[in-house]
C-alpha positions in Angstrom: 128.5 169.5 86.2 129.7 166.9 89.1 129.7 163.2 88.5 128.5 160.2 90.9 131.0 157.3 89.5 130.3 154.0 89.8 133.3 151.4 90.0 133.6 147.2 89.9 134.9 145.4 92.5 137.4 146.9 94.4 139.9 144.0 97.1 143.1 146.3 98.0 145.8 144.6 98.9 148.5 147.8 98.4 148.4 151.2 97.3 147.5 151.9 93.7 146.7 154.4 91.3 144.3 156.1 89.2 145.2 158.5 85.9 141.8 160.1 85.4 139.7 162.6 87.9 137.0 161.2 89.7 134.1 163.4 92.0 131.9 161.7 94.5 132.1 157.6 93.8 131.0 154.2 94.6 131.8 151.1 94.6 131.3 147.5 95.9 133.7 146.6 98.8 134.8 143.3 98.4 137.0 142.3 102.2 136.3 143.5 105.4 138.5 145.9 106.7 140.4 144.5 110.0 143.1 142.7 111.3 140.3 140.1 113.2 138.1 137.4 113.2 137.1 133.7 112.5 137.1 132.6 108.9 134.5 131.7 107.2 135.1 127.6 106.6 135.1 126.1 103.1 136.2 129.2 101.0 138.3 131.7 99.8 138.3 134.3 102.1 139.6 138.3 102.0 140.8 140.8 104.5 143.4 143.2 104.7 144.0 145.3 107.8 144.3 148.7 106.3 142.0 149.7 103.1 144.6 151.4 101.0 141.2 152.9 99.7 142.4 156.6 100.0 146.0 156.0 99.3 144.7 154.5 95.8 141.9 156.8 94.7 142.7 159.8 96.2 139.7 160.5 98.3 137.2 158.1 100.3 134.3 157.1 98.4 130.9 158.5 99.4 129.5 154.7 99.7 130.3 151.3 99.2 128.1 148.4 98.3 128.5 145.6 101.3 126.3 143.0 99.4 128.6 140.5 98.2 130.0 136.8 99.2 133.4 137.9 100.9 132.3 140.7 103.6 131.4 138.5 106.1 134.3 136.3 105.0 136.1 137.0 109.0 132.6 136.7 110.5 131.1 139.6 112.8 134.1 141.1 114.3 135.5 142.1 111.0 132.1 143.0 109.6 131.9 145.5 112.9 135.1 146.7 112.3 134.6 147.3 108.4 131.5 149.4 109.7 133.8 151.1 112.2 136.2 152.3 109.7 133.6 153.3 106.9 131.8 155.4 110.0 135.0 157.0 111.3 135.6 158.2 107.4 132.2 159.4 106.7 131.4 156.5 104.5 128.0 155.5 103.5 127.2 151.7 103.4 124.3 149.7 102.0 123.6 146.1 101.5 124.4 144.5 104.2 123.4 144.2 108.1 120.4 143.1 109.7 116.9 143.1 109.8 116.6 145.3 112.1 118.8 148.2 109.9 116.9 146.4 106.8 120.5 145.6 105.7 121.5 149.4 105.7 118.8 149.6 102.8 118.8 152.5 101.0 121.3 154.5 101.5 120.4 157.9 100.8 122.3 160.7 99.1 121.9 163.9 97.7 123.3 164.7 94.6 122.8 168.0 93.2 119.1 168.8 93.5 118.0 165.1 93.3 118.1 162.4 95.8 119.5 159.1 95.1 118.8 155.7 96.6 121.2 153.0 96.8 120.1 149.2 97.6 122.2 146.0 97.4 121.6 142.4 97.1 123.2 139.3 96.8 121.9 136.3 95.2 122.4 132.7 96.8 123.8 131.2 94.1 127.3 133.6 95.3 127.3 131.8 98.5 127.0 134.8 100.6 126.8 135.2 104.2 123.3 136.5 104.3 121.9 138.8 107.5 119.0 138.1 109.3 117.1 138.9 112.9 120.1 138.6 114.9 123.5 138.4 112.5 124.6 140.7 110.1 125.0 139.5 106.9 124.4 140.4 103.3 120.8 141.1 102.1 119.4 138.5 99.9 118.0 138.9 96.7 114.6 138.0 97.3 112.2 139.8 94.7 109.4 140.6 96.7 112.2 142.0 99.5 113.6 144.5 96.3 109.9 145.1 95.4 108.7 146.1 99.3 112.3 148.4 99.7 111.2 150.4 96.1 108.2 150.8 97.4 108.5 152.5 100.4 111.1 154.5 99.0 110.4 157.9 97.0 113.9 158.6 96.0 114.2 160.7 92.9 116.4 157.6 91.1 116.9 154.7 92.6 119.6 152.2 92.2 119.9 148.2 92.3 123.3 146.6 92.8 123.2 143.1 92.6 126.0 140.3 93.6 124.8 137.7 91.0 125.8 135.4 88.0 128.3 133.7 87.4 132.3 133.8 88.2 134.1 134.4 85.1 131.0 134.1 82.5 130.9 137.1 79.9 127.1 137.2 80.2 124.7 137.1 82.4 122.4 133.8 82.8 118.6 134.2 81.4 117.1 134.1 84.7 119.0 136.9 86.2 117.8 138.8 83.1 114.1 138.0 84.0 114.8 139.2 87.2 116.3 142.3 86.1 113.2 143.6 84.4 110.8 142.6 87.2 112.7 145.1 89.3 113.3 147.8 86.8 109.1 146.8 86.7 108.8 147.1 90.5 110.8 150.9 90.0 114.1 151.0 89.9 115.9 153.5 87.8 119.0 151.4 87.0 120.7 147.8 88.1 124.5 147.2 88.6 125.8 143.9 88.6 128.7 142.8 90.6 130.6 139.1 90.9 131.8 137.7 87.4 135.1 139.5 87.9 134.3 140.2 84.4 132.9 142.9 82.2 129.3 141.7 80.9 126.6 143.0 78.3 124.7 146.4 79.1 120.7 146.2 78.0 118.4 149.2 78.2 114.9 147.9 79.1 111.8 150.4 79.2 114.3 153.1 78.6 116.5 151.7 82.1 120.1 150.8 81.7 120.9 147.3 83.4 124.5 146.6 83.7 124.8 143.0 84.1 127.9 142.9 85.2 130.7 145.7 85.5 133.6 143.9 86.0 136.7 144.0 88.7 138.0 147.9 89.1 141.1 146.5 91.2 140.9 143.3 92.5 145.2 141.9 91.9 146.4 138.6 91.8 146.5 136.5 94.7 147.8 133.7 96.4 146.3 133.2 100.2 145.2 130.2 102.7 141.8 129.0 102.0 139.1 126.9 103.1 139.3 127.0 106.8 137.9 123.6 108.1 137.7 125.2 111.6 141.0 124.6 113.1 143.0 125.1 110.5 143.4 126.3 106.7 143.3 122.9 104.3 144.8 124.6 101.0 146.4 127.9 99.5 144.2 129.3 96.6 145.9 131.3 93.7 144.4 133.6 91.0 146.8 135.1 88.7 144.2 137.9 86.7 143.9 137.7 83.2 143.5 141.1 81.2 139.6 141.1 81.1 140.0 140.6 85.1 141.1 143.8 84.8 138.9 145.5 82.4 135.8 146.9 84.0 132.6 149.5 83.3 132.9 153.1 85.1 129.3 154.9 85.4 129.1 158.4 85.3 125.6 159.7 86.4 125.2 163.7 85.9 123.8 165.9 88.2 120.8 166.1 85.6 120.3 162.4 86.0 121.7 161.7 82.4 124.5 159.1 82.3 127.4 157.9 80.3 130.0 155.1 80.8 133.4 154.0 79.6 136.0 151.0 80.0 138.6 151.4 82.7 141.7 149.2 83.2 144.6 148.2 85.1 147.8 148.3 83.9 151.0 148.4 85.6 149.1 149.3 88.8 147.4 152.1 87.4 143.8 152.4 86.2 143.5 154.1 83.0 140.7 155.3 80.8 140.3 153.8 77.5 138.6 154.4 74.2 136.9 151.5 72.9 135.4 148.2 73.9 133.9 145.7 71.8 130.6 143.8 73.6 131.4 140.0 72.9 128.2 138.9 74.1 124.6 139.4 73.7 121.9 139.3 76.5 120.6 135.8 76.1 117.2 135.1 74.9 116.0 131.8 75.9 117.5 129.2 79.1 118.2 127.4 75.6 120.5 129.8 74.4 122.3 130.4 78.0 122.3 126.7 78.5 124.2 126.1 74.5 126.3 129.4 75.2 127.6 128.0 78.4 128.9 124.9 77.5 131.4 126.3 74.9 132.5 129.0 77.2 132.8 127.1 79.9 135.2 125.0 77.7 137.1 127.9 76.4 138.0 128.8 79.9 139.1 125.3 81.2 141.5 125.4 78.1 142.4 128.5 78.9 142.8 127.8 82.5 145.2 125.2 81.4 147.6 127.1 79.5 147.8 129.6 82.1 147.6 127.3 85.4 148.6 123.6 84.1 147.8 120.6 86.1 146.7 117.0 86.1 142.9 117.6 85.1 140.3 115.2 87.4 137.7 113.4 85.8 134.5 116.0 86.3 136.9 118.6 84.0 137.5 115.8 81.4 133.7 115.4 81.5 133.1 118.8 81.3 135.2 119.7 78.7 133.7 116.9 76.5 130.3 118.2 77.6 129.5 115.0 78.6 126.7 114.9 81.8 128.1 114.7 85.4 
């Protein structure tokens, strides 16, 4: 029986490689795919002018997920030749656009004797480029958008992917888990969550699986020119990626509809399958909770951040890391 994978977040920046089979997949495109364009100010931005998306997985995918905070990160020329490249190779797109192509929601596929309907959002809180009458952009995650787009789709199963939560945090905040079940409520059949760069806690709600976040598939370390002021880049921003930024969720839906999934990672510039994982995190339960849970993570990471990336701290980290109030 064929699969439909799903994968993380994919940025390419050479060719890699994979040690396990994969059918028809998808995953969320995180650069635009050209060699043009005017950055986006006041950020990191991504863009590489060849995908390396067939040299690393062996095939094209049969979509990709456009709703996310770096696609528009070279403005419209990139964005129009990202969508020239995905067209030229046959590859579906959702998630981002304009009003007038609803943001290239759903995106329609058959899969065995089933259709399946893909939609993607991001949230504001990403600081995404968002589309609207006349600009492409991402599509926002507005819930009564999500709620009209289920509704005049009749899709066999239909599928959410959200760009949400936050960078780096192993769980997802409590409002993003009230969303989530208003839109399994509104009809969705399943959520995937994109943007923490990190693997986060999978619930099953009215018999739904909501996969808050599924972590980077291949996203390397990086070092580039940042935060364009409009003339001119102002810094050079650096990630080195820490083994759980390279840990992520792989979703195997069956022809039948039935699903599993199972951790992934990158090692040595391969991805490989492995056995086990162990959930750190719960789904929280109150804003209290999130709020108390926060805190000490937050502080775990700045430590860690300072072991791994050591500098003179500024005063809002001191603050922070005392959990005193800014």
């Amino acid at each position: 029986m064929k699969n439909l994978s799903f994968l993380g977040d994919v940025y390419l920046d050479k060719e890699y490689g994979i040690d396990f089979e994969l059918d028809d997949y998808i995953f969320n495109l995180e650069y635009p795919v050209s060699s043009r364009g005017i950055p986006a100010k006041d950020k990191i931005n991504l863009i590489q002018p060849k995908s390396y998306i067939k040299e690393t997985f062996g095939k094209y995918p049969i979509a990709v997920n456009l709703a996310n905070n770096h696609i528009m990160d070279y403005g419209e020329e990139a964005f129009e030749d990202t969508i020239e490249f995905l067209d030229k190779h046959g590859i579906k797109y959702f998630g981002a656009g304009n009003k007038a192509n609803n943001f290239n929601n759903p995106c329609s596929l058959e899969f065995g004797e089933k259709t399946i309907a893909l939609f993607g959002y991001s949230c504001e809180t990403t600081s995404a480029v968002f589309g609207n009458e006349s600009n492409n952009g991402s599509a926002i995650l507005d819930l009564e958008l999500i709620k009209n787009d289920l509704d005049n789709c009749d899709a066999d199963f239909k599928i959410v992917q959200l760009h949400w939560g936050m960078e780096e945090i192993p769980y997802p905040t409590y409002k993003d888990t009230q969303k989530a079940h208003q839109i399994i409520d509104f009809g969705a059949d399943m959520i995937i969550g994109h943007h923490a760069h990190i693997i986060q806690p999978v619930e099953e709600y009215k018999g739904k699986k909501i996969f808050y976040g599924i972590g980077n598939c291949i996203f390397p370390d990086f070092k580039i020119k940042s935060h364009f002021d409009g003339e001119k880049f102002t810094r050079t921003s650096k990630k080195k990626q820490l083994k759980h930024n390279k840990q992520s969720i792989k979703i195997d839906l069956k022809e039948n509809l039935d699903m599993q999934f199972n951790i992934i990672e990158l090692i040595s510039d391969r991805l490989m399958s492995k056995n086990n994982y162990n959930f750190k995190y719960d789904v929280p339960e109150s804003e209290n909770q999130f709020n108390s849970q926060l805190i000490k993570t937050q502080r775990i990471i700045m430590l860690r951040n300072v072991f791994y990336n050591p500098r003179f701290p500024t005063l809002r980290h001191l603050k922070k890391l005392l959990g005193v109030s800014i």
